[in-house]
N, C-alpha and C positions, 0 to 999 in steps of 0.2 A: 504493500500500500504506500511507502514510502516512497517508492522510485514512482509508482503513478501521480504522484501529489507533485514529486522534483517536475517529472515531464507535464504535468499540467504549469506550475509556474512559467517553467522555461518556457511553452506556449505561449503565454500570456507575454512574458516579457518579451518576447520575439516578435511576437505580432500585437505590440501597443498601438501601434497607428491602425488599426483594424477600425471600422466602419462603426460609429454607437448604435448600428442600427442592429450588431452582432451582441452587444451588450442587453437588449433584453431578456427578461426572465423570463420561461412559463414551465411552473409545475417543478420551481425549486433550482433549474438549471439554463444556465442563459442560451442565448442560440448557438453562441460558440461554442459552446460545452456539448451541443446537440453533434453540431456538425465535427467536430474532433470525434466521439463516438460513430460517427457515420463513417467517417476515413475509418475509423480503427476497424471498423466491423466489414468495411469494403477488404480493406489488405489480409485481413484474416482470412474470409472465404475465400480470396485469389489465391495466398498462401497454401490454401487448405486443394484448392482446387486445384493446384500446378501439381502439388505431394500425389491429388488421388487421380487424374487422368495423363499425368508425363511422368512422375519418379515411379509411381508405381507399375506403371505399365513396360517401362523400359527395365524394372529390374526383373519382371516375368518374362522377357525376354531373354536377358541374361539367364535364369534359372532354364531355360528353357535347356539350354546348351550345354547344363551339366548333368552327371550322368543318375548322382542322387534325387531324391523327391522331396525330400526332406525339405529345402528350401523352396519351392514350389508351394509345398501346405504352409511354411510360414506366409509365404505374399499372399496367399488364399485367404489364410487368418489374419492380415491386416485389413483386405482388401473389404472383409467384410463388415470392417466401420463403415456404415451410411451417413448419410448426411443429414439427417437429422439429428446426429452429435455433432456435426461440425458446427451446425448451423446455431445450435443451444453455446458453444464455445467460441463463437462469432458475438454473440449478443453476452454472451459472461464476459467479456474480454472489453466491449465496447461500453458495458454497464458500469466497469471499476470507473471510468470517467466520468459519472454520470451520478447525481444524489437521487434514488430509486426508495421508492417506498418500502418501511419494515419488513413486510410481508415478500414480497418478491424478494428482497434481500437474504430473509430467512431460508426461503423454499427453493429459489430457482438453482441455487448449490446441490439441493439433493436431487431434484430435475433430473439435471446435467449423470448424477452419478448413479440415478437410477436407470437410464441409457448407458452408461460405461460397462455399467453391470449383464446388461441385456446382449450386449455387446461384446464384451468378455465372455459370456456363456455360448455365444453363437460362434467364437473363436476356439473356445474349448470344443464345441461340437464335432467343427472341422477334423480337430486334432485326432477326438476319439474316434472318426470313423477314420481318416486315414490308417489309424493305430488297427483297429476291426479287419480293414479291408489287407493289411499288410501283413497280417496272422494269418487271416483264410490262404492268402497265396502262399505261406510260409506252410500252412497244414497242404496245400494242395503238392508244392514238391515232396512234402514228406510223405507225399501216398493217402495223408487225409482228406478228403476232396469233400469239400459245401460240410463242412465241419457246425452241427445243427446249434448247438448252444453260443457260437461266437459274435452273431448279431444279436442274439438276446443279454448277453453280458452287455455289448455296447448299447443295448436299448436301457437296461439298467442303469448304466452308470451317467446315463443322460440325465435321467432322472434325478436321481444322486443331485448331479450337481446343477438341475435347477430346483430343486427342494432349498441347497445351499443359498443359493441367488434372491428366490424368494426369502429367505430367513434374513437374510442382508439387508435385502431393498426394505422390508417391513423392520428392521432396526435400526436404520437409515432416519425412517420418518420417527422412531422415537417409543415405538410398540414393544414392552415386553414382552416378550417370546414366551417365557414360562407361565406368566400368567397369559395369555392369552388361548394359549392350549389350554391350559385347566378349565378355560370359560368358554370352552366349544359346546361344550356337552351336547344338547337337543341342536343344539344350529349349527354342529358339524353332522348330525345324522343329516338333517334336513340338506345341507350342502351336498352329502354326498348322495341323497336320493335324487338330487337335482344334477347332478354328474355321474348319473348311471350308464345315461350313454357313452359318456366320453370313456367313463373307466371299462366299459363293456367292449369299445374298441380297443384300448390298451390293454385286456388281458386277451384281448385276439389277434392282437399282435404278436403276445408270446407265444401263445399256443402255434401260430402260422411258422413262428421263428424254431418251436418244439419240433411241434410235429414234420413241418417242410411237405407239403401237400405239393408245393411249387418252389422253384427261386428265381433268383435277376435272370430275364433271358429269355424263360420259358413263355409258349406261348398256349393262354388258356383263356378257357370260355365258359361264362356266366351266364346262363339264361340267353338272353340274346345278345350279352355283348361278349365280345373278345378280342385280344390284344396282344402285344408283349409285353411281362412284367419289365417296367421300368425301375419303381425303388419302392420296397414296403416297407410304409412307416409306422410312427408309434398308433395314426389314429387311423391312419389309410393309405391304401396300397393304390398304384397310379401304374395304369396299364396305357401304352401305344394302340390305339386300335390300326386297321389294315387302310384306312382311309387317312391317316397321319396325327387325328385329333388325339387329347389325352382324356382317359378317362380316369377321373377319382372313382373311387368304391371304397366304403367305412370296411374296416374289418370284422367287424359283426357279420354284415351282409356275404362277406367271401368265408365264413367258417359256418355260417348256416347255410350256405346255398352248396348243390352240385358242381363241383369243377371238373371240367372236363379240360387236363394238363395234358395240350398235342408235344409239349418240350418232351417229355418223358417217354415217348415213342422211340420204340428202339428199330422200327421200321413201319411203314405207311402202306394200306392196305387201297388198291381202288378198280372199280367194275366203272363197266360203260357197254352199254349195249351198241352193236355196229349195223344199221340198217341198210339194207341192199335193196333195189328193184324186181321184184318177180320176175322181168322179162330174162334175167341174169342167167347165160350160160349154164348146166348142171357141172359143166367143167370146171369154167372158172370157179363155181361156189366151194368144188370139191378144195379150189386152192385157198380161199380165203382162210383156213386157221393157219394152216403151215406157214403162208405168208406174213399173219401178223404174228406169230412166234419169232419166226426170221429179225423180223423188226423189233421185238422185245430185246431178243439177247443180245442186241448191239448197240444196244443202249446201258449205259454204265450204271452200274446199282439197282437194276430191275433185274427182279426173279418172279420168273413166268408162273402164276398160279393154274389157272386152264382156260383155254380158247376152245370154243367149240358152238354147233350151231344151235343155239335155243330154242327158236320159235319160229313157225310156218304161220305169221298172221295175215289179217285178209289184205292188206298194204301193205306186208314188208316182210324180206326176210332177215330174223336178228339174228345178229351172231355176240356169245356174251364174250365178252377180255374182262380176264380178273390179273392183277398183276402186284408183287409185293417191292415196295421201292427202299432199302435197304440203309435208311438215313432217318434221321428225325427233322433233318432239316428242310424247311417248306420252300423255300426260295428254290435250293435243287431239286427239291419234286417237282416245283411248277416247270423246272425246264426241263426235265427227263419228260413232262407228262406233255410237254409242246412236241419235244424231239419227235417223242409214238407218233402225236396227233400229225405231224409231218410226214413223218414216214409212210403210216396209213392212206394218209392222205394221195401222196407224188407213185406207191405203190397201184391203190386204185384207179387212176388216170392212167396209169402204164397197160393195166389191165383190161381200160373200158368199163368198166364195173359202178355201175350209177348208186351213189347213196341218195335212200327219200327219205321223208321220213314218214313217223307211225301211223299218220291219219291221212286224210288225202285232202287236198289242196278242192276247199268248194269254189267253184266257182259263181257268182249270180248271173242269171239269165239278168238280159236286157229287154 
């Protein structure tokens, strides 16, 4: 406060020839006293803004280039002060110049450190999943692979330390802690019959993190939606669907519903009926399975389940292809499953061979 008061005089004596029209007062502080806090509060945000989109961004470049992570999750956990601390430390900073009412005086310090807090927690977050995710890879070389309890340890310790945060921020404003528990009684039942839901999602978080129905990657389906697990959290699990949107789901909803997990396929199963024209040669039809066998096995990761002729209906003749595609991966089914559909395809044209299809094309009289 000392050196604020020097640099205020020195102000004042430096700009004595200043304008009387700078010398009035309103609300305790003259205009010049206004406008010095306006500069101080201007050069701070610049300050602050030059740190968060030039020094920081140029030293995640630098980290880029080394071969640790370690320094990468530090810039991550700087990076993740927002500005709305900055902005609270732009107006603290601009306010030591300024004679500011009791009350603000009092409050706006714990403000500030109620944000630092919030903020420090979302640093440590960082920290603890890097830490999470750099054990699973650590259990994955050692042969452990998707190691069930290691996200739930880190979903724990999240906890942990914002229970800590909370205990901080409410001793901050001046709240005994010990008496305050004691005086929960009926109004922490009540509180927590009012946070059923939320805690109903965090204990089905655990259980998802226990039991492992799915993990990151997998691609599964809810009733009518489905997606790729993107990250499951404490209160909900956020899937990619196949149109590029994200979908939230509470984890309540994914431990009571049906999942049907395609990630977990140790190979993919698929039929397609092939429809021909009756007019079709009894020759060629004789050729139609051997030929799309032909064309299965040279396509990579396909195992021929059986090709043969199903149905003599009154439009068409089918022929059923069942085939088992040896991947769980759906991007390479879909291009194995074009390959076939190619092949079939440039096969029957060679042959002459007309596909129709099941019903027949009405036409309207005129």
């Amino acid at each position: 406060m000392l050196n604020i008061v020097f640099i205020k005089d020195y102000l004042n004596q430096a700009l004595s020839n200043r304008p009387e029209s700078l010398s009035m007062a309103f609300w305790g502080n003259t205009l010049f006293d206004y406008l010095i806090a306006l500069f101080v509060f201007i050069v701070v945000v610049l300050i602050l803004r030059i740190f968060k989109e030039v020094i920081i961004v140029e030293l995640r470049r630098l980290a880029k280039r080394t071969k640790t992570k370690f320094d990468d999750v530090i810039i991550r956990m700087i990076d993740s002060v927002g500005w709305p601390l900055y902005v609270l430390l732009s107006f603290y900073l601009s306010f030591l110049f300024l004679h500011i009412p009791a009350v603000v005086e009092k409050y706006f310090p714990t403000v500030i450190f109620v944000f630092m807090v919030f903020y420090i927690i979302k640093a440590i977050q960082i920290l603890i999943d890097f830490s999470t995710e750099r054990a699973m890879v650590q259990d994955a070389k050692d042969g452990k692979i998707d190691r069930p309890g290691m996200r739930f340890v880190g979903k724990i310790i999240k906890i942990i330390v914002w229970a800590f945060g909370l205990i901080i921020i409410l001793r901050s404003f001046g709240y005994n802690i010990t008496a305050l528990a004691a005086s929960l009684g009926i109004g922490g039942i009540a509180i927590a019959f009012a946070l059923q839901n939320v805690l109903a999602d965090i204990f089905a978080s655990f259980s998802i993190d226990i039991d492992r129905p799915f993990k990151l990657g997998d691609f599964i389906s809810i009733g009518e939606e489905m997606g790729k697990v993107k990250s499951i959290g404490i209160k909900s699990t956020r899937l990619q669907s196949l149109q590029g949107e994200e979908l939230v789901i509470s984890n309540k909803e994914l431990t009571n519903s049906r999942i049907h997990n395609f990630g977990q396929m140790e190979k993919r199963r698929a039929v397609f009926i092939l429809s021909i024209a009756h007019d079709t040669p009894f020759k060629k039809i004789e050729k139609i399975p051997a030929m799309i066998k032909n064309i299965l096995k040279k396509i990579k990761g396909v195992e021929i389940d059986r090709v043969y002729f199903k149905e003599l209906g009154p439009y068409n003749l089918g022929f059923e292809v069942a085939y088992f595609f040896n991947s769980a991966d759906f991007d390479d089914f879909v291009e194995a499953r074009e390959a076939i559909n190619f092949g079939i395809k440039k096969a029957l044209d060679k042959e002459k061979i007309s596909m129709v299809n099941q019903a027949p094309r009405i036409i309207p009289k005129k």
